[in-house]
C-alpha positions, 0 to 999 in steps of 0.5 A: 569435439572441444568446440561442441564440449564446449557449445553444451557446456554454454548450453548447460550453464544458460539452463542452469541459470533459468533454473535458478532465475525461475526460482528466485522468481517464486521465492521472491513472489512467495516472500510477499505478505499476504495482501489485506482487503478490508471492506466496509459493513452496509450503512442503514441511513445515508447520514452515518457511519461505517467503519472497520479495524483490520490487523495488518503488517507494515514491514517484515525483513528485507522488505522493501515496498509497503503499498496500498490503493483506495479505491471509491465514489468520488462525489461531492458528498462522499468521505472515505479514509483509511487510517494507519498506525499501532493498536498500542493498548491491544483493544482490537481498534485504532483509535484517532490517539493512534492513528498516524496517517490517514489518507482518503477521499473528502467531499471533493478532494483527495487528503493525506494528513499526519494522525488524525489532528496534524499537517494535511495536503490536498489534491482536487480530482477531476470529475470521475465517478471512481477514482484510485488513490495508490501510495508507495513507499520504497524501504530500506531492506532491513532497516524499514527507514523509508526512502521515497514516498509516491502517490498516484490518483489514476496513474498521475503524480500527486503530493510531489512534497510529502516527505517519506519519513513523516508517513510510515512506521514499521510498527503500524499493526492496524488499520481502520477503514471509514466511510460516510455519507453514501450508503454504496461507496463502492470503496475497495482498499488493498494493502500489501508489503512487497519485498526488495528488488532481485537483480540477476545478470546473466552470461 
């Protein structure tokens, strides 16, 4: 009788701890930022330009990932970007004052540069006709200081020297998204803010 009392009790705390596990699942998927999907107006002429400013969120308590992928025609000729930073005087668009990362394809290679007049790196491509360019920074849960800075271009590392510090800001409240050359860029940009990482052991 003891040894089945206590083969249920074993049975019973397993349950309750899947229980609580599936919970913490959803709490911590529901915790999520809503993802933002920006997407660029038609161009009329192949030699213009078409942009759009979107409000986002860079960070929120315990955070603990800000991501985003950008996704377009990689030609020759083809500049897609995408800009970051704060809308300080509110007027609804980031101008290049307040821009403090800006990523993006360039005419043959891929970019990321501090504002929109500092340091910038490279990374040529290979010969596809779309590429995805995905950034991660992992933060520290309530204090947003970023500790590590991945960036990918179709799975491989890319930008191994950037340094996490210099390329985010929990303040950031805007983005603007710009595209030029092509009237089709076939540009998809994604930007979500993920929260920290939940361990759960069980016995």
């Amino acid at each position: 009788m003891a040894k089945c009392l206590n083969l249920w009790q074993s049975q019973a705390t397993k349950v309750v701890s899947m229980i609580v596990a599936t919970c913490a699942m959803f709490a911590l998927s529901s915790y999520a930022l809503p993802s933002v999907q920006p997407k660029l107006p038609p161009v009329g002429e192949t030699d213009t330009e078409a942009t759009t400013n979107v409000l986002f969120a860079a960070w929120q308590e315990n955070a603990g990932r800000f991501t985003f992928s950008l996704t377009c025609r990689t030609t020759p000729t083809n500049n897609v970007q995408a800009a970051f930073g704060t809308d300080a005087d509110g007027d609804g668009v980031l101008s290049l004052e307040e821009s403090d990362l800006v990523v993006g394809w360039d005419c043959g290679a891929w970019f990321v540069q501090n504002g929109f007049d500092g340091g910038r790196v490279e990374e040529t491509a290979g010969e596809d006709d779309e590429q995805t360019f995905v950034w991660t920074v992992e933060l520290s849960p309530r204090s947003a200081i970023a500790r590590r800075v991945t960036a990918t271009i179709g799975g491989t590392a890319v930008f191994g020297g950037v340094g996490a510090g210099m390329f985010y800001r929990k303040t950031w409240n805007m983005l603007r998204l710009t595209g030029r050359g092509l009237a089709d860029s076939g540009e998809a940009l994604t930007v979500r803010v993920l929260p920290d990482s939940l361990f759960m052991i069980m016995r």
